[in-house]
FIMAR-302495 format. One line per 5 residues: number of its first residue (from 0); for each residue x, y, z of N, C-alpha, C, O. Coordinates in nm, 3 decimals. Example, Ala and Ser with C-alpha at 12.3 -4.5 7.8 and 13.67 -1.06 7.14 Angstrom:
residues 2
0> 1.319:-0.569:0.780:1.230:-0.450:0.780:1.320:-0.330:0.780:1.424:-0.332:0.846  1.285:-0.225:0.708:1.367:-0.106:0.714:1.290:0.003:0.787:1.341:0.114:0.804
***
This chain:
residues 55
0> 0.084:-0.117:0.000:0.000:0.000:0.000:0.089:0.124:0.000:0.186:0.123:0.075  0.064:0.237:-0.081:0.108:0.372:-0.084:0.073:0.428:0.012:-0.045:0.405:0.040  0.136:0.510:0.094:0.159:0.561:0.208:0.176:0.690:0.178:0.287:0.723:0.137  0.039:0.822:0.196:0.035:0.952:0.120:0.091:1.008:0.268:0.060:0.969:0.380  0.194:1.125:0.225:0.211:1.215:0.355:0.131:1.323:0.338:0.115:1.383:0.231
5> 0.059:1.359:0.484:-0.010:1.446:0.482:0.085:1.615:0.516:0.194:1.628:0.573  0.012:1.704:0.467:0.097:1.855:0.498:0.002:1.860:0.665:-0.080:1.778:0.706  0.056:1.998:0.738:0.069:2.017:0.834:-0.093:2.090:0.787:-0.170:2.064:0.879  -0.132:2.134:0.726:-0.250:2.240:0.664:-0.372:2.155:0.624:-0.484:2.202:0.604  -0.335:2.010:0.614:-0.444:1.931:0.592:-0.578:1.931:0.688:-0.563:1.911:0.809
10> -0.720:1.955:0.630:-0.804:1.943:0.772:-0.812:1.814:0.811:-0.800:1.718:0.734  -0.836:1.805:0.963:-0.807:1.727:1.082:-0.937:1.610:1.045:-0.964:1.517:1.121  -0.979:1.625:0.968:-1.147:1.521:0.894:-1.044:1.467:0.798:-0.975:1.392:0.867  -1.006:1.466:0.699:-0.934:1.448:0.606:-0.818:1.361:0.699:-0.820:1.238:0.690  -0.718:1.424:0.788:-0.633:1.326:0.874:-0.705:1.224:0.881:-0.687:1.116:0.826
15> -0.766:1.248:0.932:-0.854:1.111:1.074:-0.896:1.021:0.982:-0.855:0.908:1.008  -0.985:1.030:0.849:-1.024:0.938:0.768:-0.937:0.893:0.651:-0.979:0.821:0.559  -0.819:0.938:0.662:-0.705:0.850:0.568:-0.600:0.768:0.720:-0.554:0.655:0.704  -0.590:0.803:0.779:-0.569:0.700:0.915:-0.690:0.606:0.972:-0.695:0.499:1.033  -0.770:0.682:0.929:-0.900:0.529:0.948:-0.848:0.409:0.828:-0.816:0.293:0.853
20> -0.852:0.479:0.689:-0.855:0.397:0.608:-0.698:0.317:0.586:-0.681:0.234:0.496  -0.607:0.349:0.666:-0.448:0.252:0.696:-0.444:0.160:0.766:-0.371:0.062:0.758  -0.571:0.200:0.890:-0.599:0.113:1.017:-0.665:-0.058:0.963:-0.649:-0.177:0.988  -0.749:0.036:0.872:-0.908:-0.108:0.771:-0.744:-0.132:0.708:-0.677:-0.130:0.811  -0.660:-0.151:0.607:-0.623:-0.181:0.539:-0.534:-0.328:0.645:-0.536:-0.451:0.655
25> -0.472:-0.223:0.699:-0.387:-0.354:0.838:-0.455:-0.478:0.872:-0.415:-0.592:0.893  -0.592:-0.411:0.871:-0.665:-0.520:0.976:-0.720:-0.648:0.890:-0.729:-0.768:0.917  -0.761:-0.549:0.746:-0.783:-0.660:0.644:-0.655:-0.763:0.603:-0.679:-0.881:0.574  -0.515:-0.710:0.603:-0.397:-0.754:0.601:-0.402:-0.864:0.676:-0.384:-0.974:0.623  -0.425:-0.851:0.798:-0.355:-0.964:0.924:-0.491:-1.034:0.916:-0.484:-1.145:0.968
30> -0.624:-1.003:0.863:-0.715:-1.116:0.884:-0.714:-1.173:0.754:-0.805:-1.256:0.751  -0.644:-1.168:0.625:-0.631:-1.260:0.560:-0.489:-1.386:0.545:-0.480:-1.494:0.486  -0.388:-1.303:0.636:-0.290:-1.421:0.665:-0.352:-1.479:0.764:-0.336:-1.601:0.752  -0.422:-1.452:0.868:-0.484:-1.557:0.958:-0.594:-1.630:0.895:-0.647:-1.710:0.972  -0.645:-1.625:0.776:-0.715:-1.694:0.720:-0.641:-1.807:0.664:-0.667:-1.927:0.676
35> -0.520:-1.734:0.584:-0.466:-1.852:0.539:-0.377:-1.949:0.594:-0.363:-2.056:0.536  -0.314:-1.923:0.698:-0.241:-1.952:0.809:-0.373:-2.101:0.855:-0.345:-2.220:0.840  -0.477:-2.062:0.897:-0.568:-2.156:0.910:-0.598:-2.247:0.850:-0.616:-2.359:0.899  -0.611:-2.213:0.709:-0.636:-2.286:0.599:-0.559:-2.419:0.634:-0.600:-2.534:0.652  -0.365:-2.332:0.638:-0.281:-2.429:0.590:-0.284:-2.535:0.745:-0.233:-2.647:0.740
40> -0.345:-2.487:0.864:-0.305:-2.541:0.948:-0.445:-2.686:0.983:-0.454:-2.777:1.065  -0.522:-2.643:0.883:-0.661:-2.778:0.863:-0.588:-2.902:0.760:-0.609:-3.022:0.777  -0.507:-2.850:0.659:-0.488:-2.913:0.556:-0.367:-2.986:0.641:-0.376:-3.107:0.622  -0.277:-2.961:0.712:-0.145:-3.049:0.773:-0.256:-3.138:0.881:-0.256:-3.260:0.897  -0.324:-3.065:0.929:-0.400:-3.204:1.008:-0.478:-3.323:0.944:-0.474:-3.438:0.988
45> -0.535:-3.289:0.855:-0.601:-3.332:0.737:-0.498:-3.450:0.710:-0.536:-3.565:0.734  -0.358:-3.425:0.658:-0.259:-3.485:0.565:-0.217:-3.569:0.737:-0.189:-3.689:0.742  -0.219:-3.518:0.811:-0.177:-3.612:0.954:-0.248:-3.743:0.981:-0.215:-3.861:0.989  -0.379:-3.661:0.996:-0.504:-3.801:1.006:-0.479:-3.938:0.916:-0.471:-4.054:0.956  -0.470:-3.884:0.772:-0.480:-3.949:0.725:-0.353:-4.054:0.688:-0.356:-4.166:0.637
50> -0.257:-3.984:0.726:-0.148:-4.087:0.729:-0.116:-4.175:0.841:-0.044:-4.274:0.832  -0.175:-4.131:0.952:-0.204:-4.227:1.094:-0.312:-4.341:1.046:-0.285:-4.457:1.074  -0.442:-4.312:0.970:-0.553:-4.387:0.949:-0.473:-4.517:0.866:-0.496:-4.637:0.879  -0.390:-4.464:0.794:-0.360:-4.563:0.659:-0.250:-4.658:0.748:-0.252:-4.779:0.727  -0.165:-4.610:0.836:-0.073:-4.677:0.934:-0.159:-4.837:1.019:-0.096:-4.903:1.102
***
């Protein structure tokens, strides 16, 4: 993500809602590696089970 610098003259509405919108961006960030992080961590149990079952 591009990272705009704000001037010192910017109004304080304008601040606040491009720091809202860095905050949503993060949060969407870290909840889609924890999505996939999950994903991968069903599929190694998945591949576990089933190599115990076949044992």
């Amino acid at each position: 993500m591009e990272y705009v610098e704000l001037r010192q003259d910017t109004p304080l509405e304008k601040r606040r809602r491009v720091h809202q919108l860095e905050r949503e961006h993060e949060v969407l960030t870290y909840k889609s590696m924890i999505l996939v992080i999950g994903i991968l961590a069903l599929a190694t149990a998945f591949v576990i089970m089933c190599r115990i079952s076949i044992m």
